[in-house]
N, C-alpha and C positions, 0 to 999 in steps of 0.2 A: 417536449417537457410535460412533466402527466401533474394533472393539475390536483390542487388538494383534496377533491372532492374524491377523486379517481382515488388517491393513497388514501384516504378516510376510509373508503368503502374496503379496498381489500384489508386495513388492520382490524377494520369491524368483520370483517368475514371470517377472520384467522384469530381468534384467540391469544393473545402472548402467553398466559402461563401454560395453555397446553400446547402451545407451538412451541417451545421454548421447553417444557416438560417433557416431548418426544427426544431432544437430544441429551437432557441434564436432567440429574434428578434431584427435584425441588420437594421442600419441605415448605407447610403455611407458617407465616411466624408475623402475629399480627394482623396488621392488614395487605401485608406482601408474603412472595413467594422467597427464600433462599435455598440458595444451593454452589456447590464449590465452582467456582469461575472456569467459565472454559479458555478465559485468553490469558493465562498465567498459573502456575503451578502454587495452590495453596491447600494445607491440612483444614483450615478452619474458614467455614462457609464465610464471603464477604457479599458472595456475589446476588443481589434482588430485583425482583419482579413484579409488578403491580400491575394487576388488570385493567382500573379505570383508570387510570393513567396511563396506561400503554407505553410502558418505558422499563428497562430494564438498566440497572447501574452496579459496578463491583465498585467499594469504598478499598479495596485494596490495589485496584492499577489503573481506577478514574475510566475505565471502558465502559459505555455504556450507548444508547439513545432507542429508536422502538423497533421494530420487527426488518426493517428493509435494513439499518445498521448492524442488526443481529447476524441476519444472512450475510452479509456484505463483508463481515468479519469473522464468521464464524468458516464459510466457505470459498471467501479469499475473493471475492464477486464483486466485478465492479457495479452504480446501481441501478443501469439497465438490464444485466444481468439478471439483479436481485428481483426488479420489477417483474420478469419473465415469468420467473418461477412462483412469485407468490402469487403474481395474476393467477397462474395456471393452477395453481394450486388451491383458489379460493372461488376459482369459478367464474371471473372479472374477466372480459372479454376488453384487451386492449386496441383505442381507438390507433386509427393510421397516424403518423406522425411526420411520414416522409412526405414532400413537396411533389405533388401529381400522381401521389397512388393511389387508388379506388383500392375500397375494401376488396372487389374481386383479384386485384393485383395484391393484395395485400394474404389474401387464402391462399394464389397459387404459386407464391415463397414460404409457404409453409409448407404446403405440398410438397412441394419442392425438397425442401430439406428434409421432410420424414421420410423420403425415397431415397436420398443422398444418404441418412443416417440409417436403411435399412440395408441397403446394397453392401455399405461398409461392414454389415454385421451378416451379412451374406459370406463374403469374401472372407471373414475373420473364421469363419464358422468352417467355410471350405478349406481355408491354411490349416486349423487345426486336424480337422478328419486327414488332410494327407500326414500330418506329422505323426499322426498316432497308425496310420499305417504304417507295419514291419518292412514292407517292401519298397513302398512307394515315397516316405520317410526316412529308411533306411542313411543316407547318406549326412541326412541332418543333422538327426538322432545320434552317429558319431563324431560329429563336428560339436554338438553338445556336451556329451559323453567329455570328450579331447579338453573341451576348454573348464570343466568340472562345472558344468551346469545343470543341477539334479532335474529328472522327473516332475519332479512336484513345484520348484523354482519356474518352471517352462508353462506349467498349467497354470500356476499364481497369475503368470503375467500373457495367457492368452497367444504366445510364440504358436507358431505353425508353420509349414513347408510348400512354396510356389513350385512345381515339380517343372518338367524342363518343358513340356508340352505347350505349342504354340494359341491352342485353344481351347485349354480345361475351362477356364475361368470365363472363357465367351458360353461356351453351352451349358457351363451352371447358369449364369444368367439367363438366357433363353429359355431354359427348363420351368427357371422363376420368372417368368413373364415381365421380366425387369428392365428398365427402360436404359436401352443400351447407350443413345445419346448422352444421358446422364451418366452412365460407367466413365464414356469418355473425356467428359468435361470433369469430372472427376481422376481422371490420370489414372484408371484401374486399368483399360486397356486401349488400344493404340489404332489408330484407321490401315488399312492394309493401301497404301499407294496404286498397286493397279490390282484391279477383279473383283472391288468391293471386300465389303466386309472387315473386319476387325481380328484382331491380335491381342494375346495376354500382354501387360508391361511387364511382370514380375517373372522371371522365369529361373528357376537352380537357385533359389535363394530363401534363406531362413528368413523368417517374415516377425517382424514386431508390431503389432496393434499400435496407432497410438492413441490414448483415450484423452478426451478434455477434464476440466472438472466435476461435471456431472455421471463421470462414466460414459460417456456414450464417444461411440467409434468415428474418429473425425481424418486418420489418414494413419497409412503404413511406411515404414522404413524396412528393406530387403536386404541383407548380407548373401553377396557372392559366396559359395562353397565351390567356387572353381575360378583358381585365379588369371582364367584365358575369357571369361566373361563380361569383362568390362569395368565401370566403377565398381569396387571395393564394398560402396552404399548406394542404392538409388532411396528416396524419400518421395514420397506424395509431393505434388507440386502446389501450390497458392491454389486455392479454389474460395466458393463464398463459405466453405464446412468448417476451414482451413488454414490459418496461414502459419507458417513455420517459425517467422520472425516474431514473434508473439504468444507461441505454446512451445511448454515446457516438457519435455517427457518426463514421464514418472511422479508430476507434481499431482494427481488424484490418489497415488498412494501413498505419497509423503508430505501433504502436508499437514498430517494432526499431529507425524511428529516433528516438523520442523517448526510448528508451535510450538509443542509439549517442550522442545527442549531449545527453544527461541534459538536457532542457527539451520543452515543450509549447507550442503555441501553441492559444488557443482563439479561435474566430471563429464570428459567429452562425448563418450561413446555408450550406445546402448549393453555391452558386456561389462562394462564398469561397475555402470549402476546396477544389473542384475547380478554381480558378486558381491558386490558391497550388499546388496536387500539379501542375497542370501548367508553373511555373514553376519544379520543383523545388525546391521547399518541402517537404520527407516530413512534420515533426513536427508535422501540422495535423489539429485535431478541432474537433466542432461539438457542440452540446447538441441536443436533440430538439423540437422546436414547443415548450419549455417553458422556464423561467428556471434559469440554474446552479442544481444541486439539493447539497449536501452530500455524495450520492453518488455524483456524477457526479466531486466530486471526489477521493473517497475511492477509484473505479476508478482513474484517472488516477496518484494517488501509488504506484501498485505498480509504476510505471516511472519516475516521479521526484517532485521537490519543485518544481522552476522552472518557473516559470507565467510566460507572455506570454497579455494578453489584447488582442485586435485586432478590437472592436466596431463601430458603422459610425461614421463623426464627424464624427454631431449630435447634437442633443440628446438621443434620447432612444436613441442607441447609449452613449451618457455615462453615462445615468442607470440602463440595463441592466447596464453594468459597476459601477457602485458598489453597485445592490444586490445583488449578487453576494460584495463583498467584507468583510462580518462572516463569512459563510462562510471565505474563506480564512484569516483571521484567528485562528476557531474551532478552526483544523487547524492552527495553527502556520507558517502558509505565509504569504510576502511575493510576492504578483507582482505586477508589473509592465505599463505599458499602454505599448501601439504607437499612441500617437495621432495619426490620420488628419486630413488639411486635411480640415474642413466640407465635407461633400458630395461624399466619398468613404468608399467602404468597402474590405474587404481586395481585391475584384475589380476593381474600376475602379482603383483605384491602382497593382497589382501590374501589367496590364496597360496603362496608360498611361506609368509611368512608371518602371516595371522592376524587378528583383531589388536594382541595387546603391541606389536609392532607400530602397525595401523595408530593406532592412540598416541603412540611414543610420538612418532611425525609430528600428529595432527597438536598435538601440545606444545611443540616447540616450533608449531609455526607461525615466520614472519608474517609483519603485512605484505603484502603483494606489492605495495610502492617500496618498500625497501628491499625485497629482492629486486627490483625494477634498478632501482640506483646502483647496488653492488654489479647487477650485472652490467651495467654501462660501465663501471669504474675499471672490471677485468677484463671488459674489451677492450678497452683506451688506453693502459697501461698508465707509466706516471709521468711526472713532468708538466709544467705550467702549461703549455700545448693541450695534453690531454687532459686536464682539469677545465678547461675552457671549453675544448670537444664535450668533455662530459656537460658539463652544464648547461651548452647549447640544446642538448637530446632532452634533459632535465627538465628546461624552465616550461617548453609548452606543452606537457605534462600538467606540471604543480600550476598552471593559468586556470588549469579547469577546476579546482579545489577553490568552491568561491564562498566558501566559510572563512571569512576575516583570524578564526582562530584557529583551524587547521592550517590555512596556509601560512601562518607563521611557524606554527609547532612542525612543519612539514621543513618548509625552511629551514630552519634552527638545525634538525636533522642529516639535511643534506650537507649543509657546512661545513657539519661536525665530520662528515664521510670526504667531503673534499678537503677539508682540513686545509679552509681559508675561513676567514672572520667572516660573519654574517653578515655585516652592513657591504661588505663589496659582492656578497650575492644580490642583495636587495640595489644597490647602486646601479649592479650590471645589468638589473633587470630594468629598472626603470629607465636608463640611460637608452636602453633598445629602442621601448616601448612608449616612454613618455617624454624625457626630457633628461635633462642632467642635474634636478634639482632631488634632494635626497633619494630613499629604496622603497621599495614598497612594503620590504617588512616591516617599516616606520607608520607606515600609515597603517598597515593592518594593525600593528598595538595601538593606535589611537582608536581606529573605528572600533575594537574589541572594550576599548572603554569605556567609549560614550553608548553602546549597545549595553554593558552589561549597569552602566549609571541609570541608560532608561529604563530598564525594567527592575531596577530597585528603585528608583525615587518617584515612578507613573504611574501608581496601581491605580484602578478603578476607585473614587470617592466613596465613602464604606453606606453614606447614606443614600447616594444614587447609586450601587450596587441593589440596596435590598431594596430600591424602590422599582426598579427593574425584577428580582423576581417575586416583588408582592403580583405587578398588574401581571404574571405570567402565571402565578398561583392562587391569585384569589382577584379576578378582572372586576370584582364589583369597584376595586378602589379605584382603577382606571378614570371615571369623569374628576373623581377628586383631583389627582394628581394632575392629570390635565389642566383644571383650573389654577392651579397653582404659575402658571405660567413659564415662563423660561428657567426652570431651576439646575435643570443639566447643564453639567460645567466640561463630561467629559462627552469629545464629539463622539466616538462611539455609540456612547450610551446615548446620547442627544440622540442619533439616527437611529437606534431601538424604540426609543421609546416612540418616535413618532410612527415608526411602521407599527406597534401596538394600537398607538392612538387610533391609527386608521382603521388596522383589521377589527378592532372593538368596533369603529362604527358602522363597520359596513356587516358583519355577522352578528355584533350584539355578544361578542365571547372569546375567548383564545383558545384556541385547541394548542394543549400544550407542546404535543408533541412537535406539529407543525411552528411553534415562537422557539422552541430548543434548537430550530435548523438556523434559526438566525444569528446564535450567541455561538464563541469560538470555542475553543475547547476549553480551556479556564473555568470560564463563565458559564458552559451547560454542563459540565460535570457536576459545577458547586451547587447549580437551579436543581440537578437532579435528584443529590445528595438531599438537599431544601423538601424536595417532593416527596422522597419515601420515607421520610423519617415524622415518627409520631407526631402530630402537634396538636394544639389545645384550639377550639373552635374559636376564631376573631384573631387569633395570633397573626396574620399576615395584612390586618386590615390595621389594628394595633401599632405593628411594626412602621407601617406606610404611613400613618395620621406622626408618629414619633418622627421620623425622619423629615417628614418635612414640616415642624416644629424645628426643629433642627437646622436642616437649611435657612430657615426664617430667620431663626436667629444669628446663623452668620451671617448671614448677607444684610442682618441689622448693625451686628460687629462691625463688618465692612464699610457701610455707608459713617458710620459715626465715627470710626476711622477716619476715612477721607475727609466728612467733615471737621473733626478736631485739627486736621493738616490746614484746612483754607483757615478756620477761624486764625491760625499762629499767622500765618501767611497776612491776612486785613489785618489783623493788631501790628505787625513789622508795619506796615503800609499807613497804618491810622486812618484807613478805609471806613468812618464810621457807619454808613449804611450797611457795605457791605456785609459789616458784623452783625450789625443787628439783625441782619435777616438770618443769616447762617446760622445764629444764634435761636430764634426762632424754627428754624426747620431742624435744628439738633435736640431742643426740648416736645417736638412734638415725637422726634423719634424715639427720644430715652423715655415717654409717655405710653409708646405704641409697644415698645418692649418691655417694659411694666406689666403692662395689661395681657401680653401673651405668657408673662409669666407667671402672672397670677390664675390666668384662668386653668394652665396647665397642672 
């Protein structure tokens, strides 16, 4: 975990407006920077930047926080990632962090992988010099040709040619004094079982680069152009450069526009995606030689939620997208399938039959869970048998949908497809699973209402809201409110404020940026909004002294409340002590309330 001081120093070394100024282009307006948001498509600038504050915020999609958020969102980066980069970029040399590395252990994984990422660009370099050889290319170059993939599509995306030779790619290495243990722990080439030495892996195969999100060359995937050569695909294997289950191909050139136009599409194979990127199609990705993995999906939502999936369409392109989809489901995500006539896939179709074809599909496609249900329903046929069959396949599906109001609206759906009542879907499920006391659709409308009562009737107290971003925008009022004692009602904020309390005493200050990582999203969006907008000097100290005059006051309301209840209470009883005191500590308090009014 990198400590505040560590992230203090690289956002002081890195500028926001001109770090932020290198990607978007800001205009001064006031005391901040605007300029048109990059996480949302807008004509009129919302989106601002502020140097001493170190925080950037659009008032049109609530996106905002300080430079490691910027990167993190702007290049899809989880924020060790983002740490990586701005360290490196600002000249902050980061401390070990792993459990029994020495810094020397810690240089030679660096080492390590700048050899790892130069061998890869070795090898990419060598795939393309044979591809662009007439002779030695030859074979590719028609297999390119054949599948209509231009010249210039092939050089966009860095393709090249593994010729059939058992040891091109061993003596380019050699040549390059390149450390061949490494090639092989790397899967580039292969140990030769008896007389020593080493073997190419890739042989007669069109070769695809795959790049991470920085651009840089992290493993290959090979197409057979001879179908007596074995798999179809061979892919780079798991390495530390590397792992397949968690990199996405194609996602460093799509994703400004699977922002720009918030949706994804996925498709399985690498000729997919280079027909569609060359039909201009930008928002297209692939998975890796393996099945949608959870974190393939979980890269993907750092740029959005809308999923198209564009499988091949037959059967067992069908049956590749459905088991994919308890995943989506898992994440809260509904997408959608582009489904292709039988015996087409996204190449041959976009290609035969064009972009505005292409569109037509892709608009009139279902979610991916209700082709899922239709096609259980046309396997099963009819009959109270196979409505039972069907909804057995059904329910542990729709289990993983664990949004209380999806899986009702999911439900409701299916019923309507099986064309029985919904309470004996919900009865059947619960009878399995829990008991025999009513369905679960029952309960999910309950918990959809008490979830949607509490966050209309539990907002944040408006006067411990702004007393929370006074100490976060002007900390001198910090010991005041402190002294004020126990005034927080909401525990949230109750537990803000005391990590304020604290960090004030132990720095003497708040760095804002660092108290915004504490508040959720609600709450640092509105602090942020609070921050860059003009204000009048004492306004937040103003605010804080008002507020809890405020609090003061109800919680005098309060007490004289309670007390008016006991005094009824001893006059029923003819308690006369009791009264008399009660009476007594009610007049000093309608005294103590006087005088705060007065002075106010």
């Amino acid at each position: 975990m990198a400590s505040k001081e560590l992230l203090e120093e690289i956002r002081n070394r890195l500028p926001l407006v001109s770090f932020v100024g290198e990607r978007i282009p800001l205009k001064k307006s006031g005391r901040n920077f605007k300029g048109l948001c990059p996480f949302h498509q807008e004509k009129s600038p919302s989106f601002m930047v502020n140097e001493d504050k170190q925080i950037f915020h659009c008032f049109g999609c609530s996106a905002g926080g300080d430079i490691f958020t910027f990167v993190m969102k702007l290049d899809g980066l989880s924020f060790p990632e983002a740490l990586d980069e701005l360290a490196a970029k600002a000249g902050v040399k980061l401390p070990v962090f792993e459990k029994g590395k020495t810094p020397d252990a810690d240089d030679e994984t660096i080492r390590r992988k700048k050899w790892a990422l130069r061998l890869n660009e070795i090898v990419m370099q060598f795939f393309i010099k044979n591809l662009s050889d007439e002779t030695a290319g030859g074979v590719a170059n028609d297999y390119l040709k054949e599948r209509g993939i231009t010249p210039e599509t092939a050089k966009q995306h860095f393709l090249g040619y593994a010729d059939k030779s058992w040891d091109a790619l061993v003596n380019e290495f050699t040549s390059a004094q390149a450390p061949l243990k490494l090639a092989l722990e790397l899967g580039l080439i292969k140990e030769r079982e008896k007389g020593g030495g080493y073997y190419d892996f890739y042989r007669g195969r069109l070769m695809f680069p795959i790049l991470n999100l920085k651009n840089e060359i992290v493993g290959f995937g090979g197409r057979t152009l001879d179908p007596e050569d074995g798999a179809k695909y061979l892919n780079s294997s798991d390495s530390f450069l590397y792992h397949k289950s968690a990199t996405v191909y194609g996602l460093n050139w799509a994703k400004e526009t699977i922002r720009t136009e918030d949706e994804v599409i996925l498709v399985e194979g690498y000729m997919d995606l280079l027909a569609l990127r060359q039909a201009g199609i930008g928002n297209v990705v692939a998975p890796l030689g393996t099945a949608l993995t959870l974190d393939h999906l979980r890269l993907l939502m750092r740029y959005t939620r809308n999923f198209f999936i564009a499988f091949d369409g037959d059967a067992a392109g069908l049956q590749a997208a459905f088991r994919s989809l308890p995943f989506f489901l898992e994440l809260g995500l509904v997408p959608r399938a582009i489904m292709l006539p039988t015996g087409h896939d996204p190449d041959s179709f976009i290609q035969q039959e064009g972009v505005p074809a292409w569109n037509a599909l892709k608009i009139k496609a279902k979610t991916l869970f209700e082709c899922f249900v239709d096609d259980i329903l046309i396997s099963a046929g009819r009959g109270t048998a196979a409505t039972i069959q069907s909804w057995d396949k059904i329910r542990p599906v729709l289990q993983k949908v664990t949004n209380p109001l999806e899986h009702g609206l999911y439900l409701k759906q299916v019923a309507q497809k099986l064309g029985v009542e919904e309470g004996w879907l919900g009865n059947k499920n619960r009878s399995s699973d829990i008991g025999p006391q009513g369905g679960r659709h029952r309960t999910s409308k309950v918990d959809v209402r008490s979830s949607l009562n509490t966050e209309r009737n539990d907002p944040y107290p408006e006067e411990e809201r702004l007393l929370i971003a006074a100490m976060i925008l002007s900390p001198k009022v910090i010991p005041v409110i402190e002294q004020a004692g126990d005034i927080f009602t909401n525990p949230h904020l109750k537990n803000l404020a005391k990590q304020l309390f604290l960090s004030f005493a132990e720095e003497g200050s708040i760095q804002l940026t660092n108290a915004l990582n504490l508040l959720d999203n609600t709450l640092a969006g509105w602090v942020r909004e609070m921050a860059l907008t003009e204000e009048e000097n004492g306004l937040w100290e103003k605010a804080a002294l008002d507020c809890l005059a405020k609090i003061e006051s109800k919680t005098l309301g309060v007490k004289l409340q309670s007390l008016n209840h006991e005094i009824q209470l001893a006059e029923m009883q003819g308690n006369e002590a009791a009264l008399l005191k009660l009476m007594s500590e009610k007049t000093k308090l309608t005294e103590s309330k006087l005088r705060k009014r007065n002075a106010s």
